[in-house]
N, C-alpha and C positions, 0 to 999 in steps of 0.2 A: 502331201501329208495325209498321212490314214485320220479316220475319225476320234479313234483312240488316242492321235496325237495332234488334232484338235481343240478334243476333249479336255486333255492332260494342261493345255494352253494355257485357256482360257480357265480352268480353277487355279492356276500359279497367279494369273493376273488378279484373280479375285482376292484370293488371298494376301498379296502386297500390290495395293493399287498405288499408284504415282501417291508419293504428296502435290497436295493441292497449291498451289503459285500465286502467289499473292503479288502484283507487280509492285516493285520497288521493295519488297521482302523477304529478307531471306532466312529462312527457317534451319537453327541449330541441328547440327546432324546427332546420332548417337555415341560417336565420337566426342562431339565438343562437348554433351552434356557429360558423359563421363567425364571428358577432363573437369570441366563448372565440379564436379564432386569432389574430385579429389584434390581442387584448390580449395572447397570447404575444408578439406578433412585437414589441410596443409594448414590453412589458417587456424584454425582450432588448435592443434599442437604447437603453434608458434605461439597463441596464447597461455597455451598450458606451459610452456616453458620458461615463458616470462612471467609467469602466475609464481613457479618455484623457485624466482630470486627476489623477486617482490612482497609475495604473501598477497597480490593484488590481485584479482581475477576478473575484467571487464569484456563481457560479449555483449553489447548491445545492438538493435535494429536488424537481427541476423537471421529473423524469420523461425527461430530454437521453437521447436510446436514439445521439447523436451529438455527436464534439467540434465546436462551435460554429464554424464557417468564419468568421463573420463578424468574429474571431479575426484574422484577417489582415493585416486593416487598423491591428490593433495592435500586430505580433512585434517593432516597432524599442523601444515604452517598456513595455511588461508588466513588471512584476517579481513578482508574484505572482498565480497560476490555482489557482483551488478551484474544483472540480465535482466534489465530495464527494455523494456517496447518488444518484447518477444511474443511468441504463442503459445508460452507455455503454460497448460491447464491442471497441472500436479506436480507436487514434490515428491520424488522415491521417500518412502519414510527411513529407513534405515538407513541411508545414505545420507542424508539432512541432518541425521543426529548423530555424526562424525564427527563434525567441524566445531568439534570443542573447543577453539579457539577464535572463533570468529568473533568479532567486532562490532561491524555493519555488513546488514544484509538487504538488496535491495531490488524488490522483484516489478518496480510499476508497468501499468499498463502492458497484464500478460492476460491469461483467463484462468487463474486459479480460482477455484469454488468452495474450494477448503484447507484446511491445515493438517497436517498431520500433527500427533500428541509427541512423535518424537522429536520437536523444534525444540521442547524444553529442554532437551542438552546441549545446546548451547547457553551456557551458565555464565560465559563473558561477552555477551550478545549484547552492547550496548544501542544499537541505530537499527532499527526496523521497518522499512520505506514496501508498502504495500498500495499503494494510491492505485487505484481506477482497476481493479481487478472484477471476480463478479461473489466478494464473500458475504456469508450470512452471517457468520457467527464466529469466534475464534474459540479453539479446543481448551476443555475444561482443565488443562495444565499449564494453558499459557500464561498465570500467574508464576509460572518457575523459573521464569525466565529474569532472576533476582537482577542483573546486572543493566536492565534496558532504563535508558534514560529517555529515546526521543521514539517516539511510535507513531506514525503516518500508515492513516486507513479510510484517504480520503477516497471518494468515488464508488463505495463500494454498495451493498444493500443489509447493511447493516440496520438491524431494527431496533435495538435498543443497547445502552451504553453496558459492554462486556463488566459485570462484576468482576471479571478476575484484574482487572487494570488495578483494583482498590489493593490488588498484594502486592504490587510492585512499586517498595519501595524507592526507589531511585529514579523512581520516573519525572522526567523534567516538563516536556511537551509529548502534547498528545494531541491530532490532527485525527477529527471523525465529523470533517463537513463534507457535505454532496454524498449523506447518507437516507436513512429512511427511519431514523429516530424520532422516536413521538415523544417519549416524556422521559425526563431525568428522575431516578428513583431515590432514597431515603440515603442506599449504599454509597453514593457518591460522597457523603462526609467525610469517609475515609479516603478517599482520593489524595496521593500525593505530588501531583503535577504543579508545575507553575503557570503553566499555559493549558488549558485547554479551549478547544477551537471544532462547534459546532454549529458553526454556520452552514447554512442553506440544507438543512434538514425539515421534521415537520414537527418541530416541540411545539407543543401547545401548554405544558407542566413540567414543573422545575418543583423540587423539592426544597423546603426549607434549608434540610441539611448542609446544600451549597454553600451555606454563609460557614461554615463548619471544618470546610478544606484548608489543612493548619498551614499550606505552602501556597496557595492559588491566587495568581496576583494578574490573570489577564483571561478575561470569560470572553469567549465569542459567542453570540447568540445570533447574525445577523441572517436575514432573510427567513426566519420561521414564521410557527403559526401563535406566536406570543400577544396574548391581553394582557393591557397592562394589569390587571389584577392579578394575575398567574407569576408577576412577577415578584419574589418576595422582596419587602424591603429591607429583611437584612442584610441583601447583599451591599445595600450601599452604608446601612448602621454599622453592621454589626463583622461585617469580612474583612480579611485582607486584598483582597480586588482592588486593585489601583488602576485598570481599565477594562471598562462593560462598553461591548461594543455590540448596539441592539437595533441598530437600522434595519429597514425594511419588514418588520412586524407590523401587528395589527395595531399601532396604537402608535402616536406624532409624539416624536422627539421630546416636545416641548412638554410634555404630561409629564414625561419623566424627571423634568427639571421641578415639576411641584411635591413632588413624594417627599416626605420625613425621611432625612438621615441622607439626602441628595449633597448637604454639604458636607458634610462627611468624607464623602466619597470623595467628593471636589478638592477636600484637602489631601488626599494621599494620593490625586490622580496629580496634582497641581508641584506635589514631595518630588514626586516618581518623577515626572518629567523634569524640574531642577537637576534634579540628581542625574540625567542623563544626556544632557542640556552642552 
């Protein structure tokens, strides 16, 4: 062999060297991964087709680092999207504000860091399931979203309670614990939830106005930064609260049982349970 062809050898070998052998290992060829694709793409359409007799759309645990475009072709009859445990870190905005007719939408444990302004068209968006994402803040129109009754925005890094929750009328439960909220503000009077639930945040202040919430019949406050001074007592005189759940603060249970207007409370927590009894 000439040196030329040597030469020529010896850079083809460099070039594609052996894969490396792992004993008892055997490494996917470029074959098999292409197939692995194209059973992705197979299963994805088998979902999208069964999405357009159902109105159901469910991709979970599928590694989606994206929301599904092919999504598109269904915004007229979707009523309900779970891509729950994905990787997806953004919503296409103009695509998201298709699905005029959605329901519940349910994105936990993805890495969204924000919302786009166009969710609020979806105007029959009743179920909003957002838990353990990485959000700061929700966009200054998500009071548009007239139709939502249940709002789940546990786990995220939320730093103080969204004023726009206070325009949504219809809102039943609201879930904002294993957040980064310090103090509850004046706005919350207007709140029309039944349930609000902000445990294991870092409240150290709660506004009066909470006794004020003309629908709110069950406060979570458990594992914050609460003295009992901070705590108003007209939640238990003067509100609808039929259960305050405030364990793990700065201040023993049994203080709480000495405060003015503790029976009170006792009597509608004591209603509420008969009545469900």
């Amino acid at each position: 062999m000439t040196s030329q062809g040597v030469s020529a050898l010896a850079e083809a070998r460099a070039a594609h060297p052996r894969r490396a052998r792992v004993p008892g290992v055997t490494l996917p060829s470029r074959r098999d991964l292409s197939r692995g694709a194209r059973m992705g793409n197979s299963a994805l359409r088998a979902h999208v087709e069964t999405a357009q007799k159902t109105g159901v759309f469910q991709l979970k645990d599928r590694g989606l680092t994206e929301f599904p475009s092919e999504l598109q072709k269904l915004s007229s009859n979707l009523r309900t999207i779970d891509l729950s445990n994905n990787k997806i870190d953004s919503l296409p905005p103009v695509l998201i504000g298709k699905f005029t007719l959605l329901k519940s939408l349910s994105l936990n444990n993805n890495k969204l860091t924000v919302l786009p302004d166009e969710l609020c068209n979806l105007k029959k968006l009743e179920t909003l399931s957002l838990n353990n994402n990485h959000l700061r803040e929700l966009p200054s129109t998500f009071g548009q979203l007239s139709a939502l009754k249940t709002l789940s925005i546990s786990g995220n890094q939320l730093g103080a309670l969204p004023p726009q929750l206070c325009s949504l009328r219809h809102l039943d439960v609201v879930d904002l614990s294993k957040n980064q909220i310090r103090s509850i503000p004046d706005t919350v009077g207007e709140l029309q939830a039944i349930e609000l639930n902000l445990n294991q945040n870092q409240i150290s202040q709660i506004s009066i106005k909470i006794s004020c919430c003309p629908r709110l019949k069950v406060l979570r406050l458990e594992e914050n930064c609460l003295e009992l001074s901070m705590l108003p007592q007209s939640i238990l005189s003067d509100s609808q609260i039929c259960l305050l759940a405030v364990e793990g603060n700065l201040f023993e249970i049994k203080k709480l049982r000495e405060l003015e207007g503790y029976d009170k409370y006792m009597e509608r927590f004591t209603a509420t349970k008969k009545k469900f009894a």
